[in-house]
mmCIF file of the N, C-alpha and C atoms, coordinates in Angstrom:
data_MODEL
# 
_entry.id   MODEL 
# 
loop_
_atom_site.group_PDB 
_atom_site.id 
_atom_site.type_symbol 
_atom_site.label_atom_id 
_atom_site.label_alt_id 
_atom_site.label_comp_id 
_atom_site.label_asym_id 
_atom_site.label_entity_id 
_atom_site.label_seq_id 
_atom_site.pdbx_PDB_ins_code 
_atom_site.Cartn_x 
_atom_site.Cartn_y 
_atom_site.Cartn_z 
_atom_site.occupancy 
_atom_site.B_iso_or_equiv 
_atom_site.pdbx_formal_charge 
_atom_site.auth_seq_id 
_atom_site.auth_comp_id 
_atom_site.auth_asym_id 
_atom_site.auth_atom_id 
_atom_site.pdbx_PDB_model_num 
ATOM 1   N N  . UNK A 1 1  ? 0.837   -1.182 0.000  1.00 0.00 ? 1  UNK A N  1 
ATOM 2   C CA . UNK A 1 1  ? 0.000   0.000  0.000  1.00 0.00 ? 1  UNK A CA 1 
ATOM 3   C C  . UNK A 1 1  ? 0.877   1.239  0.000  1.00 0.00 ? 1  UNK A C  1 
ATOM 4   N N  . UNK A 1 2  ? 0.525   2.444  -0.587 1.00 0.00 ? 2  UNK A N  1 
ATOM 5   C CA . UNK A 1 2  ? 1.158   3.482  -0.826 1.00 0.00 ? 2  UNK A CA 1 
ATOM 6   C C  . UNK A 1 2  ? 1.104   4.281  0.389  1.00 0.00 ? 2  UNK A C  1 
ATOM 7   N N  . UNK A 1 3  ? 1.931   4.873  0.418  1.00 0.00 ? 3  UNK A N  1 
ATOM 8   C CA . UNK A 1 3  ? 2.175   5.733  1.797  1.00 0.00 ? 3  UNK A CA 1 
ATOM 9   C C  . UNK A 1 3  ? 1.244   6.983  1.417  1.00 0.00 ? 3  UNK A C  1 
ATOM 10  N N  . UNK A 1 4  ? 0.921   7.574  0.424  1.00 0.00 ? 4  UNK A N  1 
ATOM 11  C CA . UNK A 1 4  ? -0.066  8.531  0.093  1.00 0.00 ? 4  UNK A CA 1 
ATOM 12  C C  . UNK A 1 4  ? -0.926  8.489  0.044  1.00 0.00 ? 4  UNK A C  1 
ATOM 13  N N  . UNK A 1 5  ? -1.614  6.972  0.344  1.00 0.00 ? 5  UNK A N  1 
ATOM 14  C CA . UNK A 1 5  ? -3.136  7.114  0.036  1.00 0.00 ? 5  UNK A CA 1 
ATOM 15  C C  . UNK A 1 5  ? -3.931  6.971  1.224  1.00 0.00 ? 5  UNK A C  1 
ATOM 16  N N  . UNK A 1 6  ? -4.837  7.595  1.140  1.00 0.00 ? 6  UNK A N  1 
ATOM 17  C CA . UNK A 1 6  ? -6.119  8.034  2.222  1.00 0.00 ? 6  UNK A CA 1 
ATOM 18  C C  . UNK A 1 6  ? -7.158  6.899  2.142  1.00 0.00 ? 6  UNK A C  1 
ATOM 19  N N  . UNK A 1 7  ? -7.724  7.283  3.556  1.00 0.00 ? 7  UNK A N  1 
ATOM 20  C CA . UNK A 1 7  ? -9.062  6.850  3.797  1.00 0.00 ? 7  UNK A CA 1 
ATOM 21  C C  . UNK A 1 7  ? -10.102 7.406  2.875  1.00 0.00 ? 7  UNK A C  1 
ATOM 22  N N  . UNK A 1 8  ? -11.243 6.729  2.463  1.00 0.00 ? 8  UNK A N  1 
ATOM 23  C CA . UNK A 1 8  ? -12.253 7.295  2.148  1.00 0.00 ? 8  UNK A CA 1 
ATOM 24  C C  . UNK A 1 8  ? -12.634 8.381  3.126  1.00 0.00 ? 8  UNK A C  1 
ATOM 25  N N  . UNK A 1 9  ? -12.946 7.986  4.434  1.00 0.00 ? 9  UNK A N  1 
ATOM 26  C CA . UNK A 1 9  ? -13.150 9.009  5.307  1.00 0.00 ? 9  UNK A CA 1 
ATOM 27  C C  . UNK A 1 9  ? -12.606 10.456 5.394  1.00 0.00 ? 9  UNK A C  1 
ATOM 28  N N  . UNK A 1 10 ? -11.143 10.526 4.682  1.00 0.00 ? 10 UNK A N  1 
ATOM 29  C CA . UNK A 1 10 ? -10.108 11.874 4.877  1.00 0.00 ? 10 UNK A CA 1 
ATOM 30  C C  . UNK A 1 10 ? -10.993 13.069 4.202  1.00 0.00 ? 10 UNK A C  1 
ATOM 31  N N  . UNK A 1 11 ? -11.986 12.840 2.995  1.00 0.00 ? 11 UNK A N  1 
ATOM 32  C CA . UNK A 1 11 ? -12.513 13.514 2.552  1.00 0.00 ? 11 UNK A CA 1 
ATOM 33  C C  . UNK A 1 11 ? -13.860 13.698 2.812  1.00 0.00 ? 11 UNK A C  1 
ATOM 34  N N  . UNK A 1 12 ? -14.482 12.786 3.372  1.00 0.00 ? 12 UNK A N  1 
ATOM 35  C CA . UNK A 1 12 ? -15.755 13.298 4.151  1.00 0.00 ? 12 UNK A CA 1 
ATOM 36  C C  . UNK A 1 12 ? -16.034 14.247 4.709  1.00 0.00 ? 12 UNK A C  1 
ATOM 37  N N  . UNK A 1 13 ? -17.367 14.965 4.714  1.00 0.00 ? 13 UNK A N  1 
ATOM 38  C CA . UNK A 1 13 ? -17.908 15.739 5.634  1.00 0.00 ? 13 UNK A CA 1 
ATOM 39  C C  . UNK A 1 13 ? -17.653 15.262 7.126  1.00 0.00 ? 13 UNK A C  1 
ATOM 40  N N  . UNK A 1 14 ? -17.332 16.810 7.667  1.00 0.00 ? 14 UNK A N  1 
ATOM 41  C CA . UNK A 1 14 ? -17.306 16.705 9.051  1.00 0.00 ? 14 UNK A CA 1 
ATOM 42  C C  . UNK A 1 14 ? -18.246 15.848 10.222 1.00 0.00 ? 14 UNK A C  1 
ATOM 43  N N  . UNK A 1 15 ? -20.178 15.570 9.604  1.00 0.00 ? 15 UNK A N  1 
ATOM 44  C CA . UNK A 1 15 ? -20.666 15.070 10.307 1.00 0.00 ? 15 UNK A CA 1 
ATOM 45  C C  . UNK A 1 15 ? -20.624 13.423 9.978  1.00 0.00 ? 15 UNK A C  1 
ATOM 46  N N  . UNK A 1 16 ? -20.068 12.986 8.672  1.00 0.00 ? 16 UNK A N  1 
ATOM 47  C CA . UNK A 1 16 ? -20.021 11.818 8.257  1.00 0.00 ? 16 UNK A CA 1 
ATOM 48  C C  . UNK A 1 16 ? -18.782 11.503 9.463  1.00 0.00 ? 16 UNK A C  1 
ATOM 49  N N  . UNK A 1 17 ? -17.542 11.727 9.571  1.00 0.00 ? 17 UNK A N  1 
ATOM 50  C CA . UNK A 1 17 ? -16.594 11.738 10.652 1.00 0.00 ? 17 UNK A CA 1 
ATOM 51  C C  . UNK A 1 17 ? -16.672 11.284 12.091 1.00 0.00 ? 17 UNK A C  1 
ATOM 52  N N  . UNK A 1 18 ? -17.639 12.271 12.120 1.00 0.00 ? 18 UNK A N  1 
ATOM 53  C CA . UNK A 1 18 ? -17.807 12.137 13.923 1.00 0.00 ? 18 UNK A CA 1 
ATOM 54  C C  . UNK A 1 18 ? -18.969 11.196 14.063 1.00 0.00 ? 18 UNK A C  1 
ATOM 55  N N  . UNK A 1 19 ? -20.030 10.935 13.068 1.00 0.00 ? 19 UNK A N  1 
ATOM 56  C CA . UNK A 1 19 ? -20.960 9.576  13.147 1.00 0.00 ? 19 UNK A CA 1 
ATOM 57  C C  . UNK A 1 19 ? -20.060 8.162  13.295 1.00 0.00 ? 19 UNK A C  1 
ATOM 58  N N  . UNK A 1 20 ? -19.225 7.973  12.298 1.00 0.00 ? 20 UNK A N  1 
ATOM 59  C CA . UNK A 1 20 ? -18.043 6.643  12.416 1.00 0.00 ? 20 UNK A CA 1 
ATOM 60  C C  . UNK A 1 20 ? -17.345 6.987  13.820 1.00 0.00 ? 20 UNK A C  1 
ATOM 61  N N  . UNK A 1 21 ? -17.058 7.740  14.036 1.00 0.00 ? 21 UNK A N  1 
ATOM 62  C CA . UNK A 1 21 ? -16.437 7.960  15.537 1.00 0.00 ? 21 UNK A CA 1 
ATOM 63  C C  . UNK A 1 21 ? -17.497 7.517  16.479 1.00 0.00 ? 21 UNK A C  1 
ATOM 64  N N  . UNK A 1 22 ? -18.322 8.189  16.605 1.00 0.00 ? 22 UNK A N  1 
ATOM 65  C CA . UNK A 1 22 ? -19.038 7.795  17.689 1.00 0.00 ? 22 UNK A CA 1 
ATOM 66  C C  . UNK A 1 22 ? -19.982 6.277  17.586 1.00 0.00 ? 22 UNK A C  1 
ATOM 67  N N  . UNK A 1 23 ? -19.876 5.897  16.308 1.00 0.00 ? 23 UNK A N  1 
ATOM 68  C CA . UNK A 1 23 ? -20.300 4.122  16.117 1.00 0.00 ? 23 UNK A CA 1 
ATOM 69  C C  . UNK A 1 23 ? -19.255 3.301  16.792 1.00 0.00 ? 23 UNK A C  1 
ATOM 70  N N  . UNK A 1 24 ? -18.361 3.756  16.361 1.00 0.00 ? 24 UNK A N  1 
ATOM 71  C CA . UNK A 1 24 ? -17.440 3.021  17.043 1.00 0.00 ? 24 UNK A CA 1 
ATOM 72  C C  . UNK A 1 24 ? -16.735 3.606  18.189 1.00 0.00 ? 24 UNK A C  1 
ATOM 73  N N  . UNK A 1 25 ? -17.097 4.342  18.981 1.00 0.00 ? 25 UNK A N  1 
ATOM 74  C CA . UNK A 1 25 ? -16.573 4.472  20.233 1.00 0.00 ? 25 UNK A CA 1 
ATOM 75  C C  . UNK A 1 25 ? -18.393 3.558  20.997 1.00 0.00 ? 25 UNK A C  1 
ATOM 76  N N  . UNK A 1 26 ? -19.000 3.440  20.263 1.00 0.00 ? 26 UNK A N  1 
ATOM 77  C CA . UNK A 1 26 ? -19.997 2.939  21.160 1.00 0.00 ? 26 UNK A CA 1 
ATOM 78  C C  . UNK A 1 26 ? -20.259 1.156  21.031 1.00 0.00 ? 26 UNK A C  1 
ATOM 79  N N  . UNK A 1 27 ? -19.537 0.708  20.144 1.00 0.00 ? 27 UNK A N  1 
ATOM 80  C CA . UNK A 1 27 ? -19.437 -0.501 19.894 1.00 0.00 ? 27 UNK A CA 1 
ATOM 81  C C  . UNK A 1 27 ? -17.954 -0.934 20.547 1.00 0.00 ? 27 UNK A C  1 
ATOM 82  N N  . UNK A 1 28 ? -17.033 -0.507 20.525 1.00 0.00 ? 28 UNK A N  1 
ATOM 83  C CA . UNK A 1 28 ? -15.851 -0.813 21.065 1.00 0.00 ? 28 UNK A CA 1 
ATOM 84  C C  . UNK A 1 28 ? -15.952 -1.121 22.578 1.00 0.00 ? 28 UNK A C  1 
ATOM 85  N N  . UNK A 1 29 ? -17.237 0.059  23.074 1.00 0.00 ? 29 UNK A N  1 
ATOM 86  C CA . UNK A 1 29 ? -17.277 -0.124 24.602 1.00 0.00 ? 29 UNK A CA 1 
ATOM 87  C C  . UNK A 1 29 ? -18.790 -0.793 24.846 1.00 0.00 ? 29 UNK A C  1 
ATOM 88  N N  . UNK A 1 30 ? -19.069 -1.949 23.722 1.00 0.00 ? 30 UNK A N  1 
ATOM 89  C CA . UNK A 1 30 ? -20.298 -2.841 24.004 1.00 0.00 ? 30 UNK A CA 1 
ATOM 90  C C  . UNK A 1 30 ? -21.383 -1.883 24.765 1.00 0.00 ? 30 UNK A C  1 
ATOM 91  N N  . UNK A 1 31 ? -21.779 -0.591 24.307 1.00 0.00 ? 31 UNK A N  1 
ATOM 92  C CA . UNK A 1 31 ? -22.992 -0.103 24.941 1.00 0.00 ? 31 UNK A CA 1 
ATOM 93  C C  . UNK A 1 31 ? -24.213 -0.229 24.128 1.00 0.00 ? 31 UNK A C  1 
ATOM 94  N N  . UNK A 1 32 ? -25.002 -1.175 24.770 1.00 0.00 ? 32 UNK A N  1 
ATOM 95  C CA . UNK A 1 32 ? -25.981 -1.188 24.347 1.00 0.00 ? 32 UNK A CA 1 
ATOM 96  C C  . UNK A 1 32 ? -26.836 -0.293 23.726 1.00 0.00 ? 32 UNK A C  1 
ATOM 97  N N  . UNK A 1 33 ? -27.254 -1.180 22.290 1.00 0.00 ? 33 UNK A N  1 
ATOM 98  C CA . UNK A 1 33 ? -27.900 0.301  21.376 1.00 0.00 ? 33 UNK A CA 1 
ATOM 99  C C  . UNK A 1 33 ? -29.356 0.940  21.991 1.00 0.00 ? 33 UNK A C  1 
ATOM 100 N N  . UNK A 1 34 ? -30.036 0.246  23.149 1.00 0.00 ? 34 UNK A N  1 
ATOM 101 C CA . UNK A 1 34 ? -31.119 1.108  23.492 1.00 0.00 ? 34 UNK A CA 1 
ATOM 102 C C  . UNK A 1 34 ? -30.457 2.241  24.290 1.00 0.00 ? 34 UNK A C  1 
ATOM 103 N N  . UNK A 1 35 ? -29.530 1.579  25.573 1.00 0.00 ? 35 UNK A N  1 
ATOM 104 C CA . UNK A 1 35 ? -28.741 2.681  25.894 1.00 0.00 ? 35 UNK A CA 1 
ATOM 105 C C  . UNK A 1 35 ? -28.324 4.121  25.095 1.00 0.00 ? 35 UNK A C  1 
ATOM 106 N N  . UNK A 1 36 ? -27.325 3.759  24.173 1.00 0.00 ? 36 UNK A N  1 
ATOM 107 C CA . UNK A 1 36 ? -27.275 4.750  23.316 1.00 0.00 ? 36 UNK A CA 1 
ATOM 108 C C  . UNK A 1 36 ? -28.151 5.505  22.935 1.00 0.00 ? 36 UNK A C  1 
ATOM 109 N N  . UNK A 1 37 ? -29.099 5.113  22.334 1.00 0.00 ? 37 UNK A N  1 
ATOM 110 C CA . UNK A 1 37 ? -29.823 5.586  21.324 1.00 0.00 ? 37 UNK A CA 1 
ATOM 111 C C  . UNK A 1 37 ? -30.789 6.506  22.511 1.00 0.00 ? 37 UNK A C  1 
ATOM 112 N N  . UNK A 1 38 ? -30.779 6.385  23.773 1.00 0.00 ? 38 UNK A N  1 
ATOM 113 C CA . UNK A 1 38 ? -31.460 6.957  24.675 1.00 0.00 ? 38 UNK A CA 1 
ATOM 114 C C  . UNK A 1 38 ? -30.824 8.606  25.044 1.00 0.00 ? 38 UNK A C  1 
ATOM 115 N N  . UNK A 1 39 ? -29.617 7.902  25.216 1.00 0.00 ? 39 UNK A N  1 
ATOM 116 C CA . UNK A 1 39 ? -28.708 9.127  25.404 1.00 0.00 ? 39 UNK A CA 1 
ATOM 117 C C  . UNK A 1 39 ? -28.388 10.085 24.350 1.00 0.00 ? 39 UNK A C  1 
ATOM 118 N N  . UNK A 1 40 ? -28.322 9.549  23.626 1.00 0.00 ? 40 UNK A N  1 
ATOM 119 C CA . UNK A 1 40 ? -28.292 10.131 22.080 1.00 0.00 ? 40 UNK A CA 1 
ATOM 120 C C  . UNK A 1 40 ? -29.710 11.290 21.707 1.00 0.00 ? 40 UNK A C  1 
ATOM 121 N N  . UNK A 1 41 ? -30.583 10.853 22.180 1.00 0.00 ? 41 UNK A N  1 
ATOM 122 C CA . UNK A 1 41 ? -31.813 12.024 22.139 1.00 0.00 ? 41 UNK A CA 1 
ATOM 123 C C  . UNK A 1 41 ? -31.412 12.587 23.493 1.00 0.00 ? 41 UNK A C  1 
ATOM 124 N N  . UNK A 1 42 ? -30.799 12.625 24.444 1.00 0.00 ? 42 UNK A N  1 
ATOM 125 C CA . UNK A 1 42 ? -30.623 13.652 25.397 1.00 0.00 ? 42 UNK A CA 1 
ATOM 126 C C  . UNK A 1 42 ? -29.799 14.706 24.647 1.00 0.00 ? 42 UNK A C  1 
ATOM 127 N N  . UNK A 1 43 ? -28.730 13.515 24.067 1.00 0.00 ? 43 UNK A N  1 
ATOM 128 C CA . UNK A 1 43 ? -27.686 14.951 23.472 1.00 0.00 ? 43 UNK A CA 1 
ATOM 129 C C  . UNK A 1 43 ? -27.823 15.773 22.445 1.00 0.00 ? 43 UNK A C  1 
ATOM 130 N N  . UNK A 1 44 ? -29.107 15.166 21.720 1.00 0.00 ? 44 UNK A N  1 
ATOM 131 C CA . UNK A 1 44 ? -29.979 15.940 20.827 1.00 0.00 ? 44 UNK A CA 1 
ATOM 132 C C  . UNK A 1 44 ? -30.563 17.235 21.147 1.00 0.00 ? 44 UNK A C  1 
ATOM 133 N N  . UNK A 1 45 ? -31.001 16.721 22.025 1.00 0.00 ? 45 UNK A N  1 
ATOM 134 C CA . UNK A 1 45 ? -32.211 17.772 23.132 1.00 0.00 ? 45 UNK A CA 1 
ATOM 135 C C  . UNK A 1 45 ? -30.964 18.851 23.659 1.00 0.00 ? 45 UNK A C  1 
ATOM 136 N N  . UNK A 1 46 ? -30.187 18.471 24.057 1.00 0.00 ? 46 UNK A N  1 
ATOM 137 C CA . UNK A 1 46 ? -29.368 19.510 24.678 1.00 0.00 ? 46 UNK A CA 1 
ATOM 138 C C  . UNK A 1 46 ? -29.005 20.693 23.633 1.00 0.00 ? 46 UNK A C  1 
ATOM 139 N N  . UNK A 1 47 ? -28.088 20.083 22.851 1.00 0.00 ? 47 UNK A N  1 
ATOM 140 C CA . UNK A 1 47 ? -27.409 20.642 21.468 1.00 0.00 ? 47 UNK A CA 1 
ATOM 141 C C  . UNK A 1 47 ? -28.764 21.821 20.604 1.00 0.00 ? 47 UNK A C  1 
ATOM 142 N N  . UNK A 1 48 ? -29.742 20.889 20.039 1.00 0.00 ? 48 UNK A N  1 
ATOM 143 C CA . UNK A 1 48 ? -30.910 21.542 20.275 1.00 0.00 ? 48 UNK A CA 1 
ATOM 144 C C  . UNK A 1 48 ? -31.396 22.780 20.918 1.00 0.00 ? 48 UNK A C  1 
ATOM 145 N N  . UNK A 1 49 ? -30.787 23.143 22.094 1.00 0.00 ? 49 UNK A N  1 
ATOM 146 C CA . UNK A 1 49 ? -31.515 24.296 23.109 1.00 0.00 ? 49 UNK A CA 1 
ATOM 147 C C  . UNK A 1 49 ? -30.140 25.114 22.850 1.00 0.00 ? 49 UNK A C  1 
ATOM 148 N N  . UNK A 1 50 ? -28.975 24.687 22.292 1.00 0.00 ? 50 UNK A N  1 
ATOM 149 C CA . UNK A 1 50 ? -28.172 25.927 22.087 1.00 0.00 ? 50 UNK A CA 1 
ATOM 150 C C  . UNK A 1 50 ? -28.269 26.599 21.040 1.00 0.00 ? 50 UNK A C  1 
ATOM 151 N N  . UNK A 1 51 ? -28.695 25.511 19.888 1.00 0.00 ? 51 UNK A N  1 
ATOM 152 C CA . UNK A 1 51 ? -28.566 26.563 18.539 1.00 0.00 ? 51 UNK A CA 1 
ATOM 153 C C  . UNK A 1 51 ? -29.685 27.652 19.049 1.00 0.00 ? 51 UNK A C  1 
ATOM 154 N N  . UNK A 1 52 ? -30.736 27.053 19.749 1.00 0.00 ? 52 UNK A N  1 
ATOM 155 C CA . UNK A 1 52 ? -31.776 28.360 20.024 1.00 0.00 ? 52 UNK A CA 1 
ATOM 156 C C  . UNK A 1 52 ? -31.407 29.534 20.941 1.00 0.00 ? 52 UNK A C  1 
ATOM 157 N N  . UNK A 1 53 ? -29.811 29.535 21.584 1.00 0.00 ? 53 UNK A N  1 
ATOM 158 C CA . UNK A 1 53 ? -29.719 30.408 22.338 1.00 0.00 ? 53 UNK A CA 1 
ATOM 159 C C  . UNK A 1 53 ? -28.911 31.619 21.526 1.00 0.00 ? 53 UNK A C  1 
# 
């Protein structure tokens, strides 16, 4: 493999990025996807109340 060549990812959008990040920071640490997906609308909800500030 060439020392120059990239990930598909290198050129992705910023939110494509941090979605693979956070799939896999949540699979690496076996958290259950209801878990997640629970917390995940908190951090919605939060994030949410700033763009409105």
């Amino acid at each position: 493999m060439n020392s120059d060549s990239t990930s598909p990812l290198d050129n992705a959008p910023e939110d494509i990025k941090l979605a693979v990040d956070l799939i896999y920071l949540l699979e690496s640490n076996e958290i259950d996807p209801k878990v997640a997906l629970s917390a995940l609308e908190m951090v919605k909800k939060d994030l949410e109340a700033k763009l409105k500030q």
